[in-house]
C-alpha positions, 0 to 999 in steps of 0.5 A: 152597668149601662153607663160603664158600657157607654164608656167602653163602646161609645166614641172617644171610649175604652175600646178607641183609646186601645184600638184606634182601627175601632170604629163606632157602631150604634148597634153594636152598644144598643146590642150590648145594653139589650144583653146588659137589661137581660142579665138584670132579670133571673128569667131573661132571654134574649134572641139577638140576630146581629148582622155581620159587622156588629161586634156581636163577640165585644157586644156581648164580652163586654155586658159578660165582664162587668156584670161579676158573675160566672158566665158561660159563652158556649158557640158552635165552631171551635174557630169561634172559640179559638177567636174569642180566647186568643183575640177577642178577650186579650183585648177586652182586656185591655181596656178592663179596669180588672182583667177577666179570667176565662177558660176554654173547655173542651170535651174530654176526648181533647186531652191526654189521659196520664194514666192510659198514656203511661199504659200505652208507652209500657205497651204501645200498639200502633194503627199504622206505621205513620202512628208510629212515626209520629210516636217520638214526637207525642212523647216529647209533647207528652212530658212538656205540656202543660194543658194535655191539649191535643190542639197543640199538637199541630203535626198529629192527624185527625185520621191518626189512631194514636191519640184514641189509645191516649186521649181521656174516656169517661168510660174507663176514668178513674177519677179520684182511685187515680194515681195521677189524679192529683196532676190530672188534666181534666181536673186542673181544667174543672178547677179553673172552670170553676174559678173562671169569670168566663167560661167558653165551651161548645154546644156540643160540651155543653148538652153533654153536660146538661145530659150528665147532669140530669143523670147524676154524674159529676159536670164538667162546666162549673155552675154559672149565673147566666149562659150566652149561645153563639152561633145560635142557629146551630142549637137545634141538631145538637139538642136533638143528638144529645136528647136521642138515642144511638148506638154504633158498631164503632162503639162497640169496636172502640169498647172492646179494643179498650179492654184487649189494650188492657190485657194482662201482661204476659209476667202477670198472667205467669202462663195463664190463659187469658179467658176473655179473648175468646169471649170478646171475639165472640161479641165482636162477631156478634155486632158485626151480624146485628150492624150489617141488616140494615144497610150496606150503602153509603149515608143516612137510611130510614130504620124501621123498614129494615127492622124485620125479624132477621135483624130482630133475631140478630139483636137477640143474639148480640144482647145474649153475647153482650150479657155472656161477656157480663158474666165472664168478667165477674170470673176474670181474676186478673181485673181490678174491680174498678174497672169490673165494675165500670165494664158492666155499667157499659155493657148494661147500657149497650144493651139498654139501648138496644132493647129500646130499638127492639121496642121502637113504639115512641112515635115522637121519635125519627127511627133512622141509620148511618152508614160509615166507614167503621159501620153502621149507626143506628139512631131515634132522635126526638122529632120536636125539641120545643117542649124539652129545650127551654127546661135544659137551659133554664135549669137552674133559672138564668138569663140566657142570650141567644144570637147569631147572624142569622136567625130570622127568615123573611121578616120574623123569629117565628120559625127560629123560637117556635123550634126551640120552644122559646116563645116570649122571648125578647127578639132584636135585630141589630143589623149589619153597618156595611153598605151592602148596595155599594159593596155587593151585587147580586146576580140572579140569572133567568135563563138557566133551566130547573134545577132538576132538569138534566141539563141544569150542570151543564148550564150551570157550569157555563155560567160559572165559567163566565163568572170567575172570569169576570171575578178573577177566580177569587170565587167560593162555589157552594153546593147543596149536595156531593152530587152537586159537586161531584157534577161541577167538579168534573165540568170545571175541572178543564174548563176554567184557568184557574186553580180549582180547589175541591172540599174532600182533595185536603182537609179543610183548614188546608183548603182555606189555607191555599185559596187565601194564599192563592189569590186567583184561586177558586173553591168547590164546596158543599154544605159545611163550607157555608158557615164558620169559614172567614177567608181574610185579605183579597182572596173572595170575590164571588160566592156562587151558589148553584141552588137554594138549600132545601134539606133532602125531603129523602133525609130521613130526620127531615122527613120524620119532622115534614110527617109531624107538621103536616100531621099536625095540621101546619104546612111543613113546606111553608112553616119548616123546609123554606126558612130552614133553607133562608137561614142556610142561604143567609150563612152562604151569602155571607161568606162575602162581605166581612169588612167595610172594605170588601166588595163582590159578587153572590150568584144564585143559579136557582131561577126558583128565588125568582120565580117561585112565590116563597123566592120572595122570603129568600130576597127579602132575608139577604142583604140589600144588595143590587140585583141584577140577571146581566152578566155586562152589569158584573163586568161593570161592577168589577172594572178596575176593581181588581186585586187588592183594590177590591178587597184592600183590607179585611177587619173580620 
């Protein structure tokens, strides 16, 4: 395998006969024999932090392609996805002497279900007047499409209600008593999983997966001899939602609409009274008392202090309801048994998670709650993974490839695998090509106040000012939070004389789209800008990032794992809040330099990276950057650096 990777990535190699904009990086083909070494052994696993500019997506295609057995590639983003499927593997392709076959999968709810879209045209119930508009054209994708996919329906929102009435549930699938199960989406996906050489999934599909599995249920990914994690920093919050806990009154909602849009029609009920209306409202009303005890705000709570007795009587009488509906179904004639049947297993489990709130003594767990638009959510979320992740991926035993950009925090892996439970593991770090002291500065003002002072935006602001006049706009200002960027949005909003673009006035495809189209424009954005989004050609200059991202110690997830450590006898601050926060600044800052070609400026307006002793593991995790605190050294810096002299040409 070693000597066919040295064919492909070497000088004069596969990818330089096909590519000629290709460019040799030694670490790219140290990075792809590690991943090759640890295919060989049945319990490898490789943690591989490559610095951007490594080729980690071919490193690690490559190794993947020519080992000969099915391999899962699962990332974090589904722009990654996109990338690998559209770009990365046609052209590994190429230059392969027998192509590889890969599929994309997604979860479930991506893809049209025939059967409820046949029951939703015979008796279709819209949302809203734009969902009815939008209608004519679903229809005509419907009958054309060959995928089910709705990523091909460009035109239909994410806030559209339509595609819930028609999308695939596993709660009222059918499986093979399905009269359109012979030309069922999913199962033509399952089958070319199944036959797939790479398979690329998400995290998300992925635990849900493993989470089926481990009850017995059909899987939805095929076997594999070997599984990569991109985007690797991201595994951690995914694995504590799929190992947790949660219900949500728009659970609640969506499993009732479900059975109200089954509802007989009015030829079969021959003027019968359908008797679970009355029922169904009845539980309705019943998850609306239960939801609401607990908070009437905005955002994630603590749970157990507002667990009291009203709330307690109130689940008490929403379990009664929920069992009352159990009953009625048996006495409603008109219901086939499959989904009798299927109903009560949904309603059993509603109720199975509620009792386990009601118990609430696990003291491995974080108690916490959501409040959203469609209501609340409720959530125990397991506060320590570390015992419980290795099991997951390794079931059955496999070697397994960890990487992404940013794993590390100061010079170590330490916080990153003591986390996942994953210690022995090889750790490498292949660093980035780019010549970071020529191609970025950073700028660390000492004059701004403490972030917590009241003046802090205020400063803040004027600095930001000085900044994008001196990048021309072309600037990402990153915040740690919406009152963060609620507080510049309404200082900037007249004080620059650039385009000002806010996350949450579009969404965000939108967004990217604009500022790249809009050269001289700048971007006001808060946590989930800084990662994930590449902004190709001239358009970024500058990345301003007014604090260093510590979570919220008021969160309540976070505050449950800061308890556990310090309980524990460890330094939560040291051990846990700030290389969580060096692993997040890393993705920020690297929103900057993508390609050899590229060059701007990172502002950090937190005086505490320099003034505070632990600021040292923050400097010591970012690029080699020249660091400055004069606003004269960026002028400089950027003279005659304008346009697309700047950021001519953006590889990715």
């Amino acid at each position: 395998m070693e000597r066919v990777i040295r064919e492909y990535l070497e000088p004069g190699g596969g990818l330089c006969r096909i590519f000629p904009q290709y460019e040799y990086r030694p670490e790219q083909l140290r990075m792809a024999l590690d991943i090759a070494a640890t295919f060989q052994s049945p319990d490898g696993v490789l943690v591989a932090e490559a610095g951007t500019g490594t080729g980690k997506s071919m490193a690690y295609l490559i190794p993947a392609a020519v080992m000969g057995r099915t391999v899962i590639i699962s990332t974090g983003t589904k722009n990654l996805q996109e990338q690998l499927i559209h770009k990365d593997i046609p052209l590994l392709n190429r230059i392969l002497d027998k192509p590889v076959r890969a599929v994309l999968v997604k979860g479930r709810q991506n893809y049209l279900c025939r059967r409820r879209w046949e029951m939703f045209i015979g008796q279709p119930e819209f949302d809203s007047v734009r969902d009815k508009k939008l209608f004519e054209r679903v229809r005509v994708w419907a009958a054309g499409t060959a995928t089910g996919d709705r990523a091909e329906m460009d035109f239909l929102p994410d806030t559209s209600g339509l595609w819930r009435h028609i999308c695939s549930r596993r709660d009222d699938c059918l499986g093979g008593r399905c009269t359109h199960f012979s030309a069922c989406f999913l199962l033509r996906l399952r089958i070319a999983a199944q036959n797939a050489d790479l398979v690329i999934a998400n995290h998300h599909l992925f635990f849900a997966d493993a989470t089926l599995r481990r009850g017995g249920a059909v899987s939805a990914l095929p076997d594999t001899e070997a599984i990569i994690f991109d985007e690797a920093h991201l595994l951690e919050e995914v694995v504590t939602q799929f190992l947790g806990v949660h219900i949500g009154y728009g659970d609640i909602i969506d499993f009732l609409d479900m059975i109200r849009r089954w509802k007989p029609k009015r030829r079969e009920l021959e003027g019968r009274e359908w008797g679970l209306a009355g029922v169904l409202g009845t539980v309705e009303e019943g998850a609306g008392l239960f939801f609401k005890q607990f908070h009437s705000g905005e955002g994630r709570f603590e749970l157990i202090p507002r667990w009291n007795d009203e709330a307690d009587r109130m689940a008490t009488v929403f379990l009664e309801r929920l069992a009352h509906l159990e009953k009625e179904l048996d006495g409603e004639g008109l219901i086939p048994e499959e989904f009798r049947g299927e109903w009560k297993m949904m309603l059993r489990d509603f109720a199975g998670r509620i009792r386990f709130f009601q118990i609430h003594d696990d003291s491995g767990m974080a108690w916490w709650g959501e409040h959203a638009p469609v209501g609340n959510t409720i959530h125990a979320s397991p506060i320590d993974i570390s015992a419980e992740f290795p099991g997951i991926i390794r079931t059955p035993l496999r070697p397994v490839i960890l990487s992404s950009a940013t794993l590390s925090a100061g010079d170590t892996f330490a916080f990153f695998v003591d986390r996942l439970g994953i210690n022995g593991s090889m750790l490498e770090t292949y660093p980035s090509p780019f010549d970071y002291p020529s191609q970025g500065i950073l700028y660390l003002p000492d004059h701004l106040p403490d972030p917590n002072h009241l003046d802090f935006y205020d400063r803040c602001a004027e600095e930001i000012v000085s900044l994008v006049d001196i990048s021309e706009g072309r600037a990402f200002i990153l915040t740690t939070s919406y009152s963060g960027l609620n507080s510049l949005r309404t200082r900037l909003q007249d004080a620059i004389d650039y385009p000002l673009l806010v996350q949450g006035d579009a969404p965000k495809h939108r967004l990217i789209s604009d500022f790249t189209r809009d050269i001289h424009s700048v971007l006001l954005a808060t946590i989930s800008f800084w990662q994930g989004v590449d902004v190709p050609g001239e358009a970024l200059s500058a990345v301003i990032i007014d604090k260093l991202p510590f979570a919220s110690p008021g969160d309540p997830m976070t505050r449950a794992r800061i308890d556990h450590l310090n309980a524990h006898g460890g330094n939560a601050f040291i051990h846990y809040q700030v290389p969580a926060a060096v692993m997040m600044l890393k993705q920020g800052v690297g929103r900057l330099i993508r390609s050899r070609s590229d060059r701007g400026l990172v502002a950090v307006l937190d005086h505490r990276i320099v003034r505070r002793q632990y600021g040292r593991m923050f400097l010591d995790s970012l690029p080699p950057f020249r660091q400055t605190s004069s606003l004269d050294d960026l002028r400089t810096f950027f003279t005659g650096q304008t346009g697309r002299e700047t950021r001519a040409a953006h590889s990715g």
